[in-house]
RONUVO-981022 format. One record per residue: x, y, z of N, C-alpha, C in turn. Coordinates in steps of 0.02 Angstrom, whole numbers, padded with zeros to 5 digits, always signed. Atoms other than C-alpha are relative to their C-alpha. Example, Ala and Ser with C-alpha at 12.3 -4.5 7.8 and 13.67 -1.06 7.14 Angstrom:
+00045-00059+00000+00615-00225+00390+00045+00060+00000
-00042-00059-00003+00684-00053+00357-00039+00055+00037
END
This chain:
+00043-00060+00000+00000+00000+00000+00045+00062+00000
-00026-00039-00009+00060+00163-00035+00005+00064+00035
+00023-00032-00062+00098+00273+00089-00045+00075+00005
+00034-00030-00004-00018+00394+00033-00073-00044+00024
+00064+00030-00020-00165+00266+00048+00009-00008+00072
-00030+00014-00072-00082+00221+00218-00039+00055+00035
+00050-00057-00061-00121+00404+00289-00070+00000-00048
+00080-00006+00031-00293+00408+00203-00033-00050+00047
+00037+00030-00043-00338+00261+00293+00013+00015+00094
-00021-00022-00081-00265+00312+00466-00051+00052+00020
+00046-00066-00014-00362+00472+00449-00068-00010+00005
+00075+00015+00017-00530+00395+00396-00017-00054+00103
-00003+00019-00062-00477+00285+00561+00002+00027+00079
+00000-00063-00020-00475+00437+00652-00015+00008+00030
+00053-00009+00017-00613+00482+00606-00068-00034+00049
+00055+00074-00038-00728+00325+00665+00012+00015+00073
+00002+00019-00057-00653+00339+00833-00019+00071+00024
+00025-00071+00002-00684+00533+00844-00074-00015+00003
+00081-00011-00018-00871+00483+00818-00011-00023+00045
+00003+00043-00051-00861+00337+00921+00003+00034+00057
-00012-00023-00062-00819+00438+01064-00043+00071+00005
+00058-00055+00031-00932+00592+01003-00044-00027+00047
+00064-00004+00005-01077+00463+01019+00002-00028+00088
+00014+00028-00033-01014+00380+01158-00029+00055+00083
+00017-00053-00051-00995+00543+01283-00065+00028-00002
+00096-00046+00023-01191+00616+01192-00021-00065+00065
+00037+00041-00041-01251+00439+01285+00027+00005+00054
-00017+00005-00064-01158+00458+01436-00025+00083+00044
+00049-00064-00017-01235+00645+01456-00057-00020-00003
+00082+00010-00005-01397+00590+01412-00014-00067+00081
-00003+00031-00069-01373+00457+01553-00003+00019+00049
-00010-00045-00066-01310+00572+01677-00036+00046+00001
+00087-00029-00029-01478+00683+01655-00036-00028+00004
+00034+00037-00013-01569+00547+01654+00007-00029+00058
+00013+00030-00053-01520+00495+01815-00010+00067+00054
+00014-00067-00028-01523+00680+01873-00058+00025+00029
+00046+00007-00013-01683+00675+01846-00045-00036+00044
+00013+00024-00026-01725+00541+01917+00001+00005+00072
-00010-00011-00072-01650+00580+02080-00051+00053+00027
+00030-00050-00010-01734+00735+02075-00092+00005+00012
+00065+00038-00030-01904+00646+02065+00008-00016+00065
-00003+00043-00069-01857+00538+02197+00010+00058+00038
-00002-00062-00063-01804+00691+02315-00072+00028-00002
+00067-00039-00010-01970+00788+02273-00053-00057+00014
+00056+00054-00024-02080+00636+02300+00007-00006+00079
-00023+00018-00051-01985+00607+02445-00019+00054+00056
+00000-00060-00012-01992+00780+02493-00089-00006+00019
+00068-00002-00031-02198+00768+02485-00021-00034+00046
-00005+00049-00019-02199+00606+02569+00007+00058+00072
-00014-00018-00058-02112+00719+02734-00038+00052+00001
+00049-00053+00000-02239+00861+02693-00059-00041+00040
+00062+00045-00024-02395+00732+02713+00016-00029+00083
-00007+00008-00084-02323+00686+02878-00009+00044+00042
+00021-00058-00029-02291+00828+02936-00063+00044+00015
+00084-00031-00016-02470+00892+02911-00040-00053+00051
+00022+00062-00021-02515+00719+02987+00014+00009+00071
-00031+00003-00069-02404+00758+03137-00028+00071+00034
+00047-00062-00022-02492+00933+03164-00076-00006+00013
+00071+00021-00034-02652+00867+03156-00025-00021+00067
-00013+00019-00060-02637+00767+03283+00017+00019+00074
-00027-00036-00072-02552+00881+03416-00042+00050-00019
+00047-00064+00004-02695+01013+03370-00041+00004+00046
+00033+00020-00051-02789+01035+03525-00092-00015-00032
+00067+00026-00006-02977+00976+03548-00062+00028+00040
+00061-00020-00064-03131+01093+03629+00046+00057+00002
-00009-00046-00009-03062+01253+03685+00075+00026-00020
-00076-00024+00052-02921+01341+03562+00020+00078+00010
-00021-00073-00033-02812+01507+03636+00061-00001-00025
-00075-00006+00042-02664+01570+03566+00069+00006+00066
-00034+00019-00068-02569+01533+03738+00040-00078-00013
-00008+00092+00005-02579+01329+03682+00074+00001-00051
-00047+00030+00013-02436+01251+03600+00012+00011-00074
+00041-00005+00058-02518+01266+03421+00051+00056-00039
+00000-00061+00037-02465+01431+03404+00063+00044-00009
-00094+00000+00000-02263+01424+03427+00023-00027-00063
-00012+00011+00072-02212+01448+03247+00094-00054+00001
-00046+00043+00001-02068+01297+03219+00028+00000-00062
-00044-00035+00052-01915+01363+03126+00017-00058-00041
-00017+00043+00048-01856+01189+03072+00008-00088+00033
-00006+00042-00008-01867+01011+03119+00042-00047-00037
-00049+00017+00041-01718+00919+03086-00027-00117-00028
+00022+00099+00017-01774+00738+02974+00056+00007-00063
-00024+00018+00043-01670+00634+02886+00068+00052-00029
-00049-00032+00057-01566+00749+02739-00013+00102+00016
+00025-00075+00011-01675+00913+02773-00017+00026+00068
+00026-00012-00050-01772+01009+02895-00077+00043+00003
+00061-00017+00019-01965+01042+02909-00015+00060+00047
+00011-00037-00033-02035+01204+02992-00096+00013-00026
+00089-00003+00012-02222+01256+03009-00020+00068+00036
+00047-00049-00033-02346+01394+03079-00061-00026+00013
+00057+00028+00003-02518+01366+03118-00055+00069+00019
+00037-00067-00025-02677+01488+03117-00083-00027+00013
+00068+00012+00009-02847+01463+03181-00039+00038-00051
+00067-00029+00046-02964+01484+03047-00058+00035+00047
+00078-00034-00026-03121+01507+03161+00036+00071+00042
-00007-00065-00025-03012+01661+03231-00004+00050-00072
+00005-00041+00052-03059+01759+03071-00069+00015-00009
+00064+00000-00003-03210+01835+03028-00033-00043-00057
+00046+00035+00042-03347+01717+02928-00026+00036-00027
+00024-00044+00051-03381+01787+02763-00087-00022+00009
+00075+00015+00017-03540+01663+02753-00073+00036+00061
+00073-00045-00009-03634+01782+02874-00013+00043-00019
+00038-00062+00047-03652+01901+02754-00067-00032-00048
+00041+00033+00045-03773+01777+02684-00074+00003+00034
+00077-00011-00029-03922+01801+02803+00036+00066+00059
-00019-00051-00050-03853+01994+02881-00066+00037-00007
+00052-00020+00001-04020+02055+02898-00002+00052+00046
-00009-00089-00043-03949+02230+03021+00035+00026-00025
-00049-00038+00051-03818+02244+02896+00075+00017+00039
-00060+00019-00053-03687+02212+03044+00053-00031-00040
-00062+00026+00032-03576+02099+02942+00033+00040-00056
-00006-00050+00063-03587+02204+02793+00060+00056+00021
-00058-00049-00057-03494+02331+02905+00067-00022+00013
-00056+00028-00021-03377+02225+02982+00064-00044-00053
-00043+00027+00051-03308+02162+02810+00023+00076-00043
-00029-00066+00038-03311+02348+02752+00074+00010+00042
-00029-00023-00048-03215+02396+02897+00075-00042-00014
-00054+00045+00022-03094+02256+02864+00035+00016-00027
-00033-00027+00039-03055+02286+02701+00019+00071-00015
-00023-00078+00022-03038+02480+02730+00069+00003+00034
-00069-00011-00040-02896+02444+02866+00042-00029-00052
-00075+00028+00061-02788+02340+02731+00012+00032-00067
-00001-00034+00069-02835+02460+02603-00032-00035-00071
+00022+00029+00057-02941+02362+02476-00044+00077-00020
+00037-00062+00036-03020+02515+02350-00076-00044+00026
+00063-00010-00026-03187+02536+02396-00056-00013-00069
+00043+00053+00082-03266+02489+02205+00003-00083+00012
-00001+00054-00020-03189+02322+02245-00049-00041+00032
+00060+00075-00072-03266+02269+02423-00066+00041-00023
+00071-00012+00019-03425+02350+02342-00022-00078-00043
+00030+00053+00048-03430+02231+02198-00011-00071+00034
+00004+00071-00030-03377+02095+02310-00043-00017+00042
+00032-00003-00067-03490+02126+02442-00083-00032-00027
+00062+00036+00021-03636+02119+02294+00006-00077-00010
+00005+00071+00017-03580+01942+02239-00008-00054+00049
+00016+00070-00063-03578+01860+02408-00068+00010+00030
+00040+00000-00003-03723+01941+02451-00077-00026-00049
+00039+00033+00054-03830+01860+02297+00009-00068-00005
-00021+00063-00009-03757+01703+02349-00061-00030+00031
+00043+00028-00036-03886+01564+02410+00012-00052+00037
-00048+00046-00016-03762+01438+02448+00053+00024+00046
-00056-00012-00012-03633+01447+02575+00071+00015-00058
-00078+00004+00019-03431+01481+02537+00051-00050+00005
-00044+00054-00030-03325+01330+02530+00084+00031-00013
-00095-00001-00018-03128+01332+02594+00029+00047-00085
-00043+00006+00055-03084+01342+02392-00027+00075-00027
+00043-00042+00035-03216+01477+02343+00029+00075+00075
-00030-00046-00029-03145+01597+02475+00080+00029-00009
-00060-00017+00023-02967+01597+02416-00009+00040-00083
-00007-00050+00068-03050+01679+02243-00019+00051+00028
+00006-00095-00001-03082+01847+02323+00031+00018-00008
-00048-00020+00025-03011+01965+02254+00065-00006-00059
-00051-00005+00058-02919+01898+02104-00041+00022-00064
+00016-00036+00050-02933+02008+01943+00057-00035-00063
-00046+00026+00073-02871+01939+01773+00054-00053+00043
-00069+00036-00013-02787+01800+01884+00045+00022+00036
-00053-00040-00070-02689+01913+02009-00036+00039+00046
+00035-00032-00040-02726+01977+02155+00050+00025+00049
-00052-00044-00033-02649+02119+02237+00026+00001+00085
-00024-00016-00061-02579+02155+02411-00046-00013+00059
+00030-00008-00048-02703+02209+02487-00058-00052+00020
+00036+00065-00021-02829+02064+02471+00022-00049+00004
-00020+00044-00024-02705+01951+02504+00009+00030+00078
+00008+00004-00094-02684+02032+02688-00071-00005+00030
+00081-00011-00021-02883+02045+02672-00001-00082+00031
+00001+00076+00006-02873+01837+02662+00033-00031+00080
-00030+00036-00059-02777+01825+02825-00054+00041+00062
+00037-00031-00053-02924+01923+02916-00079-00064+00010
+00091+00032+00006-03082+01818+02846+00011-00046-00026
+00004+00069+00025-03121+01646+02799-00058-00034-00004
+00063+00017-00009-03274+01539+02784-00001-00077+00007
+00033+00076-00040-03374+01387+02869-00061+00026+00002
+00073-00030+00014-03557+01355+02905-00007+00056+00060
+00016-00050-00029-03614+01513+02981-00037-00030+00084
+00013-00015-00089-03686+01427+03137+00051-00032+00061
-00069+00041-00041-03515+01349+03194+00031+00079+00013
-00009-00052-00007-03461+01502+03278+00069+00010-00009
-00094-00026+00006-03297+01625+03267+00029+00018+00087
-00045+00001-00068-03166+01596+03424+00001+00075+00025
+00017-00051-00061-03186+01727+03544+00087+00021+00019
-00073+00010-00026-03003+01678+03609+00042+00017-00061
-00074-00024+00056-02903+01719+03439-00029+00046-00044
+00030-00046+00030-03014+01844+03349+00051+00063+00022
-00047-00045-00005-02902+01989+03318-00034+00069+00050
+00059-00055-00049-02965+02154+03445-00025+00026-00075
+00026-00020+00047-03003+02225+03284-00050-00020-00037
+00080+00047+00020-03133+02107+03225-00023+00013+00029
+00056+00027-00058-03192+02086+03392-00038+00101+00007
+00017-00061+00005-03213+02285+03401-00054+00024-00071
+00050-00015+00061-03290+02289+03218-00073-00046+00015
+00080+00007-00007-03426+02155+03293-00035+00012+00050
+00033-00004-00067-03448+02213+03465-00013+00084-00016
-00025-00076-00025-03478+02410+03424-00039+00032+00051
+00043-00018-00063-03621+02419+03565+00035-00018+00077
-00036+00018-00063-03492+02353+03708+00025+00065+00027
-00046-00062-00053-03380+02524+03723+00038-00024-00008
-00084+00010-00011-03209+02543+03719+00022-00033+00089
-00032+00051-00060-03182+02503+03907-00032-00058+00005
+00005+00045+00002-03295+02351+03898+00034-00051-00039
-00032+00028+00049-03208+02288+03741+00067-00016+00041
-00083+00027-00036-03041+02310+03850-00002-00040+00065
+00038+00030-00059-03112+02234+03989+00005-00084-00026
+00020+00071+00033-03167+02086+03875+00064-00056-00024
-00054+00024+00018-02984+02069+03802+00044-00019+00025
-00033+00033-00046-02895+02069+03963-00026-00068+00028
+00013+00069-00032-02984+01923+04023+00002-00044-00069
-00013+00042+00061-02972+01820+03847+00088+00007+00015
-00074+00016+00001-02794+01857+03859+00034-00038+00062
-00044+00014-00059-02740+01836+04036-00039-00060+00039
+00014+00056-00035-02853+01686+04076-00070-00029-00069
+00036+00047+00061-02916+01601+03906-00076-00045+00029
+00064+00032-00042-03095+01537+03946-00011-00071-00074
-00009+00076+00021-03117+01348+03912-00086-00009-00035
+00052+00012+00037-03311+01369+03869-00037+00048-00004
+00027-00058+00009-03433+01503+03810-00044-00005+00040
+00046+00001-00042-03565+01486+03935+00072+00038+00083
-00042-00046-00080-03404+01516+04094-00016+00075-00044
+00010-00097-00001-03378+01681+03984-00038+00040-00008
+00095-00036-00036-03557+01737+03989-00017+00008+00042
+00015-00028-00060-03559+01708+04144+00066+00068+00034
-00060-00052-00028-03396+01821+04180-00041+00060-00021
+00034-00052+00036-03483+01943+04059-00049+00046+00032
+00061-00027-00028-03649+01953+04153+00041+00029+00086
-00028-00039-00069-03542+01990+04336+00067+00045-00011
-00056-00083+00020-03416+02117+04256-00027+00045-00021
+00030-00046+00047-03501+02200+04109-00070-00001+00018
+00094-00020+00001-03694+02184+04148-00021-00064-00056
+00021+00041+00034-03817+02078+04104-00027+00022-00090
+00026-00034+00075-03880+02197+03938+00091-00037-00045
-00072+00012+00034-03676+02160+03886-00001-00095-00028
+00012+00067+00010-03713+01964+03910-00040-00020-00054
+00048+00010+00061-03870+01978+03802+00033+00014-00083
-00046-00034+00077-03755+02068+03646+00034-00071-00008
-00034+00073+00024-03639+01913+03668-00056-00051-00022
+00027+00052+00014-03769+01779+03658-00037-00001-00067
+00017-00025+00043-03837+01855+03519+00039-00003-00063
-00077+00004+00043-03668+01836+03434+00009-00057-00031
-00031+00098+00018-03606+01676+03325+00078+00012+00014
-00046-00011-00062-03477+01678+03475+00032-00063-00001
+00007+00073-00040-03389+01510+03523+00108+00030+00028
-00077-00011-00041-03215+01473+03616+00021-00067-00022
-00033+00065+00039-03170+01311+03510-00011+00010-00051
-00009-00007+00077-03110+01282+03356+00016-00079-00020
-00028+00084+00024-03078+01108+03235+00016+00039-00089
-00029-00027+00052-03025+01233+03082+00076+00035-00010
-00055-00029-00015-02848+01265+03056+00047+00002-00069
-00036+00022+00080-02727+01308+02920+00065+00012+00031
-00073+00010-00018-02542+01265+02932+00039-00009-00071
-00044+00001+00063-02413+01326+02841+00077-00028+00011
-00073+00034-00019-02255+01211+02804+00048-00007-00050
-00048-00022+00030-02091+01241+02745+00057-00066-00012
-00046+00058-00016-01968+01087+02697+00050+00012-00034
-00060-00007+00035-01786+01097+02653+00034-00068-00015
-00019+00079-00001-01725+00911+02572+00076+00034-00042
-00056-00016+00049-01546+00951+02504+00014+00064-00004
+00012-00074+00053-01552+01100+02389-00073+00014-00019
+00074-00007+00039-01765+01068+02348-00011+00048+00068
+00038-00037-00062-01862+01193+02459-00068-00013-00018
+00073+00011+00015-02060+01155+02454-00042+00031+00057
+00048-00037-00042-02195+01254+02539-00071-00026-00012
+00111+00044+00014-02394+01194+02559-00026+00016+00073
+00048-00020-00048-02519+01258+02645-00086-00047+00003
+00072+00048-00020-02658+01143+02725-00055+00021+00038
+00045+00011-00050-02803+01167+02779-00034-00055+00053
+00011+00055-00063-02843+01045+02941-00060+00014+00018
+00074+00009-00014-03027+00996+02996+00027-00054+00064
-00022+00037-00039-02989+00912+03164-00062-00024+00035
+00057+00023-00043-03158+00872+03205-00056-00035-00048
+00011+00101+00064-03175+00744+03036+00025-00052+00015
-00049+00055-00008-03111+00599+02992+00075-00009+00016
-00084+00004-00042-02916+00557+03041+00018-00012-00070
-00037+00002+00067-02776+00553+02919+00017+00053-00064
+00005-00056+00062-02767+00630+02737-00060+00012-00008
+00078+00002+00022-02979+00626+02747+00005+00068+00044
+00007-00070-00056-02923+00771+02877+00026+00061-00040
-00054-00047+00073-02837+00875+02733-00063+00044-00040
+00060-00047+00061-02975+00990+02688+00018+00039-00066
-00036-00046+00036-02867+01082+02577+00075-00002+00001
-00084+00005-00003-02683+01061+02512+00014+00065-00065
-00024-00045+00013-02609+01229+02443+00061-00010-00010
-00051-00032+00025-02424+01236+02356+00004+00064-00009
+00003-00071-00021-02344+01376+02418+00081+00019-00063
-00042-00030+00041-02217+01493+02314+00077-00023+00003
END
């Protein structure tokens, strides 16, 4: 062979192994994201997997019958160390918010008020909680958990201020009452406005400094502090001092994944994930 064919074939031999190793490194990348991936499933599965517990393990330690922001509940937990990561949570009584669904039979026009009033402290425009105020009011049906998280969104976003509106009000059936014990003074002032300022403070020091276990004791406190006319305003009230509505928000760090979800908890259903009224992915 002459040694021109010689290098011709050397080169063409080259060549081949130049691809050969081209194709072989393309499959050994495509491998190594393919298992990338994979892992990365597995961590986020894994990752929900310690979410679902975690809501599981809050349920559970959620108290039962009389709910005060004193209890255990309400000690926000920076991070629980499991496994690879570390889980952290908050927790908020729902029934401490005001119930939209009594705007559905407000027949003194009391709630109507107390949702204006609301949204004027967080600043929602005043066209807004008009329009909104007509649509719940034309309602014939309660508000379920899912149908209260659409207030307030326009074209799909929803601004500032009705997202701080969302951490004031919430809805259940209207005759399961709102907690007495975690109602912000500001609610409790927007539904008590016949009490008075010193009765109102009157009312708050004792909720604060000695949490009452059932609404009948604090009626009776009511009627030998404030007067019996003050007792009558409460009973009159959809009042209570227990709660089985709660939403908890939880934060998990597995690795490098971070995952957030917000649950709503019904602790006075069934047990388990049937207790999961609501699962929220958070930002």
């Amino acid at each position: 062979m002459r040694r021109r064919d010689r290098g011709m074939a050397l080169i063409q031999a080259l060549l081949i192994v130049a691809a050969l190793a081209a194709v072989a490194t393309a499959l050994l990348l495509r491998a190594e994201r393919a298992r990338e991936r994979l892992e990365w499933r597995f961590t986020a599965d894994q990752a929900g997997l310690y979410l679902d517990s975690g809501a599981e393990l809050l349920r559970t330690s959620l108290p039962r019958g009389a709910v005060y922001l004193a209890q255990d509940w309400n000690r926000p937990r920076e991070g629980l160390e499991i496994d690879r990561g570390r889980l952290g949570w908050s927790v908020t009584d729902l029934r401490g918010r005001f119930n939209v669904n009594l705007l559905l039979a407000d027949e003194t026009g009391l709630y109507r008020d107390v949702f204006e009033g609301l949204a004027r402290e967080v600043g929602v425009p005043r066209a807004e909680v008009a329009a909104t105020l007509r649509g719940l009011e034309e309602r014939t049906a309660p508000l379920g958990n899912a149908e209260i998280l659409a207030l307030g969104f326009d074209d799909g976003e929803r601004d500032e201020a009705w997202t701080e509106m969302l951490d004031l009000v919430w809805a259940w059936p209207a005759e399961e009452g709102m907690n007495l014990n975690t109602l912000p003074e500001d609610t409790l002032a927007l539904l008590l406005p016949g009490i008075g300022r010193s009765g109102l403070d009157a009312l708050r020091r004792e909720l604060e400094g000695d949490p009452e276990q059932s609404y009948e004791t604090l009626l009776d406190w009511v009627e030998d502090r404030l007067g019996e006319e003050t007792r009558t305003l409460l009973e009159a009230m959809p009042f209570s001092t227990e709660s089985s509505l709660f939403m908890a928000r939880l934060t998990l760090q597995l690795d490098t994944l971070v995952l957030r979800r917000s649950v709503v908890l019904d602790t006075g259903g069934p047990e388990g994930v049937s207790a999961i009224v609501m699962s929220i992915p958070g930002p």
